[in-house]
The first five atom37 places (N, CA, C, CB, O) and aatype in JSON, in Angstrom:
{
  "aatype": [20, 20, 20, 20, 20, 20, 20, 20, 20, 20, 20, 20, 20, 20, 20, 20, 20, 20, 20, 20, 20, 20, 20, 20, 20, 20, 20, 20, 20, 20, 20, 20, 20, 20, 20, 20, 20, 20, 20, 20, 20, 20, 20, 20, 20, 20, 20, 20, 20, 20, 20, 20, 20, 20, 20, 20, 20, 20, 20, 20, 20, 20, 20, 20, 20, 20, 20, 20, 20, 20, 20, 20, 20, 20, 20, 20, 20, 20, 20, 20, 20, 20, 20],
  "atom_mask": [
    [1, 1, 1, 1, 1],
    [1, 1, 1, 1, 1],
    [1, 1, 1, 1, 1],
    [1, 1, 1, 1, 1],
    [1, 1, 1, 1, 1],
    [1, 1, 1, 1, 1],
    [1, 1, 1, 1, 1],
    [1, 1, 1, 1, 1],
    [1, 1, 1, 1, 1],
    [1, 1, 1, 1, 1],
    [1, 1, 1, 1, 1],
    [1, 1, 1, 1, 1],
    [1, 1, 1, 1, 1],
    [1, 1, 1, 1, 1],
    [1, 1, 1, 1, 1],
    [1, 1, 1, 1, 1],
    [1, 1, 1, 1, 1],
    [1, 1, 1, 1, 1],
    [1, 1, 1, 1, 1],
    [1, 1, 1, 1, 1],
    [1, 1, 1, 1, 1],
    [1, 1, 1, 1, 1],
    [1, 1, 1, 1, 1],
    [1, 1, 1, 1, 1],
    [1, 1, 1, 1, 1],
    [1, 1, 1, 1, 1],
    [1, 1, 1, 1, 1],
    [1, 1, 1, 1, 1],
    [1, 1, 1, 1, 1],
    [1, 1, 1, 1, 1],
    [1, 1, 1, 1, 1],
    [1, 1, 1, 1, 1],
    [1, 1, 1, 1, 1],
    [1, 1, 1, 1, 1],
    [1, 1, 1, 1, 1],
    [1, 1, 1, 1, 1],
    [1, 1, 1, 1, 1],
    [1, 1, 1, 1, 1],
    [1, 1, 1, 1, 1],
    [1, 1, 1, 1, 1],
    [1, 1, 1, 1, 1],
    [1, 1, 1, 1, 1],
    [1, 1, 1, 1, 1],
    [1, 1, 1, 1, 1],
    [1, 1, 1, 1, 1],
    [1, 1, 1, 1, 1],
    [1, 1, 1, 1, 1],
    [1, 1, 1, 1, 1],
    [1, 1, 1, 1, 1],
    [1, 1, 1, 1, 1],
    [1, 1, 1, 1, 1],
    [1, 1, 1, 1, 1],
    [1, 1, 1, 1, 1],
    [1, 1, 1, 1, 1],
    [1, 1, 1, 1, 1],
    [1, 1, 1, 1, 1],
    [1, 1, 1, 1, 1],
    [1, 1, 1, 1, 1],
    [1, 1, 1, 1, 1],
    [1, 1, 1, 1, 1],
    [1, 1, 1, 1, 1],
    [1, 1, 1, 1, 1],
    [1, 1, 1, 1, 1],
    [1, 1, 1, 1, 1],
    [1, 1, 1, 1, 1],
    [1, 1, 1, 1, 1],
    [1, 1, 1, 1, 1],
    [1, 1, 1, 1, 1],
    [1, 1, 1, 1, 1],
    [1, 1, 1, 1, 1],
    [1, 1, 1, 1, 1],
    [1, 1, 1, 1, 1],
    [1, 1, 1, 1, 1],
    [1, 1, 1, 1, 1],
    [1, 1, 1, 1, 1],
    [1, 1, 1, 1, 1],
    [1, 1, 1, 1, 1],
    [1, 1, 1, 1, 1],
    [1, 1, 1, 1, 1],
    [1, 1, 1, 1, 1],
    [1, 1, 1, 1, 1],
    [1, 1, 1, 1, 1],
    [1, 1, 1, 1, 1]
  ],
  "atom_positions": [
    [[1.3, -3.07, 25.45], [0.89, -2.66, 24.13], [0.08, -3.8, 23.51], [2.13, -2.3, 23.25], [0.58, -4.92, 23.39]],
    [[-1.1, -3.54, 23.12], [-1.67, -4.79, 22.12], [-1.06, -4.95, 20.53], [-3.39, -4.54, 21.91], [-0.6, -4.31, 19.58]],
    [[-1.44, -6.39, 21.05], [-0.55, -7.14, 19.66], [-1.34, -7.53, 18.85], [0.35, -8.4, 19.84], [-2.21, -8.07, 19.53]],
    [[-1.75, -7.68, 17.22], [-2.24, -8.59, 16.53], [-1.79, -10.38, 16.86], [-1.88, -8.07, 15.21], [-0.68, -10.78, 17.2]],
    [[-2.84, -11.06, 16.68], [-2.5, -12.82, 16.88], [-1.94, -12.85, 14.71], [-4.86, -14.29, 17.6], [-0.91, -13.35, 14.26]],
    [[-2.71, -12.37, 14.14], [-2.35, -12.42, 12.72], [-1.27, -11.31, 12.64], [-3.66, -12.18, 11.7], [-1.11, -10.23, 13.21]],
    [[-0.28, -12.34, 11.26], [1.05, -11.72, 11.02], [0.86, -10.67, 10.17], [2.07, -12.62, 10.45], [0.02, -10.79, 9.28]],
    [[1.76, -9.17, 10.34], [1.53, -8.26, 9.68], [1.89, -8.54, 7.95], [2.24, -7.22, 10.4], [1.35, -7.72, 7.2]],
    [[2.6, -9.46, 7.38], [2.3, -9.85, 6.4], [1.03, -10.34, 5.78], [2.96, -10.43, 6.39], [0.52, -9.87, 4.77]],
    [[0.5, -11.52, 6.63], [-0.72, -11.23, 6.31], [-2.08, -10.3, 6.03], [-0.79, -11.63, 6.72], [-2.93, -10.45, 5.15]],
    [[-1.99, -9.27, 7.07], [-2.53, -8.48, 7.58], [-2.67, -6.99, 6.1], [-1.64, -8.33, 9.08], [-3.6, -6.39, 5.55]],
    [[-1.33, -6.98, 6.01], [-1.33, -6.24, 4.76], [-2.07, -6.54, 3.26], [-0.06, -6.19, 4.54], [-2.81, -5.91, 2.51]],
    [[-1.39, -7.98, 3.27], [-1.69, -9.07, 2.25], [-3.43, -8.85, 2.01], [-1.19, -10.8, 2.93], [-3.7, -8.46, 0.87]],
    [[-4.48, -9.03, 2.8], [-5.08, -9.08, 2.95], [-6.03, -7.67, 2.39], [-4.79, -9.59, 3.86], [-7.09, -7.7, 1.77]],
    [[-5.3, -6.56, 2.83], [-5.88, -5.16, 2.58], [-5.81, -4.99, 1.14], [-5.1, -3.96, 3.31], [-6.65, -4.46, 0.41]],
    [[-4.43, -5.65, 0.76], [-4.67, -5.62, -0.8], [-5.86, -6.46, -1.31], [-3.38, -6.15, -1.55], [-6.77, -5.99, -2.0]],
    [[-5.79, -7.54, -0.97], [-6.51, -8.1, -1.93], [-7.86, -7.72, -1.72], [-6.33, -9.47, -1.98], [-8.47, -7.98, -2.76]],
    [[-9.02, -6.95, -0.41], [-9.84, -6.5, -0.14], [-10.5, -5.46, -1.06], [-9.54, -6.27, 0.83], [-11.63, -5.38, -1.56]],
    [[-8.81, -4.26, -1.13], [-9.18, -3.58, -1.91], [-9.7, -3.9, -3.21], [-8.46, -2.99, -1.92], [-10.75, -3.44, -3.67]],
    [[-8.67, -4.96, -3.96], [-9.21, -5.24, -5.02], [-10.49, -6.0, -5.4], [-8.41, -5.67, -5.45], [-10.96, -6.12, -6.53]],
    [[-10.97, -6.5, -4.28], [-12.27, -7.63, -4.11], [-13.47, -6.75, -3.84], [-12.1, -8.84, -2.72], [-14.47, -6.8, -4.54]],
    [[-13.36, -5.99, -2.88], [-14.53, -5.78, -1.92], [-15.39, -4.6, -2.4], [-14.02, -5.49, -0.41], [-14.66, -3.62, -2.47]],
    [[-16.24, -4.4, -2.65], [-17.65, -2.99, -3.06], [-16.48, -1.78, -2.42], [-19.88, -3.08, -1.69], [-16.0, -0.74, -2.85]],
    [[-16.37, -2.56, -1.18], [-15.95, -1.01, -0.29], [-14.38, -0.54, -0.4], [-16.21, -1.22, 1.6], [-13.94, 0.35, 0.32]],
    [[-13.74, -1.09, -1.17], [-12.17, -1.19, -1.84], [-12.26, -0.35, -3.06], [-11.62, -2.86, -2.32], [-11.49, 0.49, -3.5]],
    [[-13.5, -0.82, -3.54], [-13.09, -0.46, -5.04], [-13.31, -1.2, -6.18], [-11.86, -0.32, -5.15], [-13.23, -0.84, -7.35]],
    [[-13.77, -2.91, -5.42], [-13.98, -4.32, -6.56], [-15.24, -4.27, -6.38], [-13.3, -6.02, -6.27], [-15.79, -3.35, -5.77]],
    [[-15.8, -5.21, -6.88], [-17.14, -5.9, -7.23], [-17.58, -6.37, -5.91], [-17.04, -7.16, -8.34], [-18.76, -6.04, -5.81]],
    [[-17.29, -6.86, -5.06], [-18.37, -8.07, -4.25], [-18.49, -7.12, -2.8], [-17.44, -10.13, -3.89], [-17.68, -6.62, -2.02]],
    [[-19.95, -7.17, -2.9], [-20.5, -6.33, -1.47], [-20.45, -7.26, -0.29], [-22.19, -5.77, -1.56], [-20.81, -6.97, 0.85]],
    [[-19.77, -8.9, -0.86], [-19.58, -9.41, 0.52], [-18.33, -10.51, -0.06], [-21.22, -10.18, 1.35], [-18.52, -11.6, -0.61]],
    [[-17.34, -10.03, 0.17], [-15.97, -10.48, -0.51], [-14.97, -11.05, 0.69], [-15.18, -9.08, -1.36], [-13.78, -11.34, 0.66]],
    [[-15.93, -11.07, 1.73], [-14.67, -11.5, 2.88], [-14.08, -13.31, 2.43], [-15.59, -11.48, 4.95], [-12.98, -13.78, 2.72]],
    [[-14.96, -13.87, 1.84], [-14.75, -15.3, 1.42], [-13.49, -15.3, 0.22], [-16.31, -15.95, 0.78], [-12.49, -16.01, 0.16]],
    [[-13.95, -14.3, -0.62], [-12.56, -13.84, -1.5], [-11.81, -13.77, -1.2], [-12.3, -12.99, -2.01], [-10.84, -14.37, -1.66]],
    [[-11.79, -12.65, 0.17], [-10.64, -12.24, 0.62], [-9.48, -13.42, 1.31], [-11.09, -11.2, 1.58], [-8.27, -13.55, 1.15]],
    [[-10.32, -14.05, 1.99], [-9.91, -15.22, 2.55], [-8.82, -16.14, 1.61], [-11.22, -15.97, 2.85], [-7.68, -16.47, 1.95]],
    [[-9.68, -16.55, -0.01], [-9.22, -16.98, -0.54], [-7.79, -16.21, -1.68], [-10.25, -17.5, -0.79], [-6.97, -16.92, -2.26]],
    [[-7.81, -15.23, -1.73], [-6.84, -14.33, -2.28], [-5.77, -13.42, -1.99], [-7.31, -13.82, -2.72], [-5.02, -12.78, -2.72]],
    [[-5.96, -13.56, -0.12], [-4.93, -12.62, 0.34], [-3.27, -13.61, 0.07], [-5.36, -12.16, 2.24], [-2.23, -12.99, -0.15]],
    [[-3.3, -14.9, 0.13], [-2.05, -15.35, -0.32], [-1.23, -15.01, -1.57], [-2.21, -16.49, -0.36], [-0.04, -15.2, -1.81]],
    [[-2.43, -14.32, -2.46], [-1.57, -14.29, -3.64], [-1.09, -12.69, -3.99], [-2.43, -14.99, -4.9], [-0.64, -12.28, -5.05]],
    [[-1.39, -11.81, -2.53], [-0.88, -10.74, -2.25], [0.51, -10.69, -1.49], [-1.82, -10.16, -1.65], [1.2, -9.69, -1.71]],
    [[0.92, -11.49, -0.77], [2.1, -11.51, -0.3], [3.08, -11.4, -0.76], [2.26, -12.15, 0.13], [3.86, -11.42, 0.19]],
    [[3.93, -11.23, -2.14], [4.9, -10.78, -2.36], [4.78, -9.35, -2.25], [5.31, -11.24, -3.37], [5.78, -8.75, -1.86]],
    [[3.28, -8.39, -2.66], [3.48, -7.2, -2.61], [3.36, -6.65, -1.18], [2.68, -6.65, -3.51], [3.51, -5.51, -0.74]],
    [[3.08, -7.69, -0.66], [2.97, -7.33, 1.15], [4.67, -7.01, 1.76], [2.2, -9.13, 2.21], [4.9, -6.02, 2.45]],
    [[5.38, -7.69, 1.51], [6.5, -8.02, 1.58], [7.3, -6.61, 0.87], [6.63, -9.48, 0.93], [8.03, -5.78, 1.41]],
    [[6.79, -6.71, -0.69], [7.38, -5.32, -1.08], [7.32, -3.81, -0.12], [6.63, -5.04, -2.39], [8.16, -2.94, 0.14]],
    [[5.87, -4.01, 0.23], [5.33, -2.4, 0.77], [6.38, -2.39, 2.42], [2.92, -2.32, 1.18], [7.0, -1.33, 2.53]],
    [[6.57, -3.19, 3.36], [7.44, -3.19, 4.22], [8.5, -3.31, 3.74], [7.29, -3.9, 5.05], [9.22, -3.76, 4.64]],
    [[9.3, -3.16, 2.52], [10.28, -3.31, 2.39], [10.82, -2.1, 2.47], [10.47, -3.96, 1.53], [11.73, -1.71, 3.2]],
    [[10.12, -1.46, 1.55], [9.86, 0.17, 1.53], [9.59, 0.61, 2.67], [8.76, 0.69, 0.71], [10.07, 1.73, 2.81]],
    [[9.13, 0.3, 3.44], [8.62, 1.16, 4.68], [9.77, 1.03, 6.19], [6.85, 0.45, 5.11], [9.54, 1.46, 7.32]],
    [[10.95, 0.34, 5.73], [11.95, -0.29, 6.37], [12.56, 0.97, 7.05], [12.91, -1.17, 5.42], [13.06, 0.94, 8.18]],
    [[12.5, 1.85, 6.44], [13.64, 2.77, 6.43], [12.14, 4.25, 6.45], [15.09, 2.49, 4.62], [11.48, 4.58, 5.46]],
    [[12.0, 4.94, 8.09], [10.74, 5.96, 8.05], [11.46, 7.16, 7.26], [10.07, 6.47, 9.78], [12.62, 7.42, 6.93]],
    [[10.32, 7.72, 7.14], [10.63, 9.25, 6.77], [10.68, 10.22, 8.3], [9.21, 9.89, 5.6], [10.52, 9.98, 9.49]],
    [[10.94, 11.2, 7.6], [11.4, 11.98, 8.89], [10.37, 12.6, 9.6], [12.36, 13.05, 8.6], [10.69, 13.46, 10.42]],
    [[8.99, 12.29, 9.39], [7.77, 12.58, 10.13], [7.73, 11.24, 11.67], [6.27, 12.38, 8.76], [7.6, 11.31, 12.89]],
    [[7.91, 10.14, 10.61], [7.79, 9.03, 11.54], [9.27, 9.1, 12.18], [7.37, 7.51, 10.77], [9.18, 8.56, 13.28]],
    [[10.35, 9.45, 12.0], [11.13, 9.7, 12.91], [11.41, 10.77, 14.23], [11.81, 9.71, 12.27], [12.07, 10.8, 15.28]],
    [[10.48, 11.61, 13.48], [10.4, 12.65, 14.72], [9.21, 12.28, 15.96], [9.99, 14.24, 14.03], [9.1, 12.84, 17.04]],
    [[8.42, 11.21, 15.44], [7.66, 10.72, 16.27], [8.0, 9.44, 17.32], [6.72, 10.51, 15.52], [7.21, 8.93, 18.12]],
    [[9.24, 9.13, 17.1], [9.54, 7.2, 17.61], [11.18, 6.64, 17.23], [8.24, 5.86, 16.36], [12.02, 7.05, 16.43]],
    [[11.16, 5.98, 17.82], [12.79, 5.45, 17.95], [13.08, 4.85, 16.54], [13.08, 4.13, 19.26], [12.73, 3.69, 16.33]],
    [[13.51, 5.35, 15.84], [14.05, 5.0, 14.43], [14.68, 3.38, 14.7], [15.41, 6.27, 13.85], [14.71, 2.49, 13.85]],
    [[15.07, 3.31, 15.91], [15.82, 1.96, 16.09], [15.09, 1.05, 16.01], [16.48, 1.72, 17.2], [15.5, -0.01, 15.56]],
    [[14.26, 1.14, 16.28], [12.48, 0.1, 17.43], [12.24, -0.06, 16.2], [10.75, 1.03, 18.73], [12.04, -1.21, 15.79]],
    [[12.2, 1.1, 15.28], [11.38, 0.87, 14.16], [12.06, -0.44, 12.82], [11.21, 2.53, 13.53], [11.65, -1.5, 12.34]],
    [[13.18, 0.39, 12.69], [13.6, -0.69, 11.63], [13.77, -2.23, 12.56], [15.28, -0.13, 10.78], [13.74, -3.15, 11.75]],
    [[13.93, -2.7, 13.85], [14.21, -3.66, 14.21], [12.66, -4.56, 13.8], [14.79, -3.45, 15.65], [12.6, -5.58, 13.12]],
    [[11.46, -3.8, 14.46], [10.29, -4.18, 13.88], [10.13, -4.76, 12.29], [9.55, -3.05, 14.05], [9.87, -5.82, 11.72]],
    [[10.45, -3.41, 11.98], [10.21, -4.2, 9.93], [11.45, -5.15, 9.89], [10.52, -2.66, 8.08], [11.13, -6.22, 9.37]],
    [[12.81, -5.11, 10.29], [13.36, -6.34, 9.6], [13.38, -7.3, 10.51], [14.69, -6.22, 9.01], [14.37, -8.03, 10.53]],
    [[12.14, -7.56, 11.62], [11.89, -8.79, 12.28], [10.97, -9.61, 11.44], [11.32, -8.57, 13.66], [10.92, -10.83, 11.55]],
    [[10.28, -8.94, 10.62], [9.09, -9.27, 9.7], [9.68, -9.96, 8.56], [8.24, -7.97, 9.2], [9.43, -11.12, 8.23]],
    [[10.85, -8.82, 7.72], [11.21, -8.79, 6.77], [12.12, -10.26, 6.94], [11.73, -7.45, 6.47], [11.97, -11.08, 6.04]],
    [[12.91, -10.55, 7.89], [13.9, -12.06, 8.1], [13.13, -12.94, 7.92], [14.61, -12.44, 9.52], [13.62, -13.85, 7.26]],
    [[11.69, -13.14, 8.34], [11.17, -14.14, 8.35], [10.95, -14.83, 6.72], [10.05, -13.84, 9.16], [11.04, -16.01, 6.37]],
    [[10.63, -13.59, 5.91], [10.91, -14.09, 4.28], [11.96, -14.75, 3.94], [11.04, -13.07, 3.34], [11.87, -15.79, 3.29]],
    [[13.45, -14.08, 4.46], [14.68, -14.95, 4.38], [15.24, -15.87, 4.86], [15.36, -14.57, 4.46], [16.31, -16.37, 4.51]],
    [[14.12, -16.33, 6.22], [14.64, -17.79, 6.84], [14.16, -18.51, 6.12], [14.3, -18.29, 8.21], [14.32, -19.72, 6.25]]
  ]
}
């Protein structure tokens, strides 16, 4: 299976702050990747929130995949906030 080298915290982190930066999000700058760069850190608590929520699938994503796999995934992510 391919893996991201960047952490899905980040990764999220990042989409937020894009959205809010980028022409193609929805913000101002038609070339915001330098923004982005500089602002996805200050998305990470809500990065953190949205997998927190997403810890626990709905029953679409359960009928598709091992409910087990799954939450072990998000709270492999999610521990790393609490170490």
């Amino acid at each position: 299976m391919p893996t991201s080298t960047t952490p899905a915290i980040e990764r999220i982190a990042r989409v937020l702050a894009g959205r809010q930066l980028s022409l193609n999000g929805g913000g101002q700058d038609p070339h915001a990747a330098g923004a982005v760069d500089a602002a996805w850190p200050d998305h990470v608590d809500d990065a953190y929130a949205i997998l927190h929520t997403l810890r626990e699938p709905d029953a679409d994503m359960a009928r598709a995949g091992d409910v087990a796999v799954w939450r072990s995934m998000i709270g492999a992510v999610l521990e790393r906030r609490a170490g």
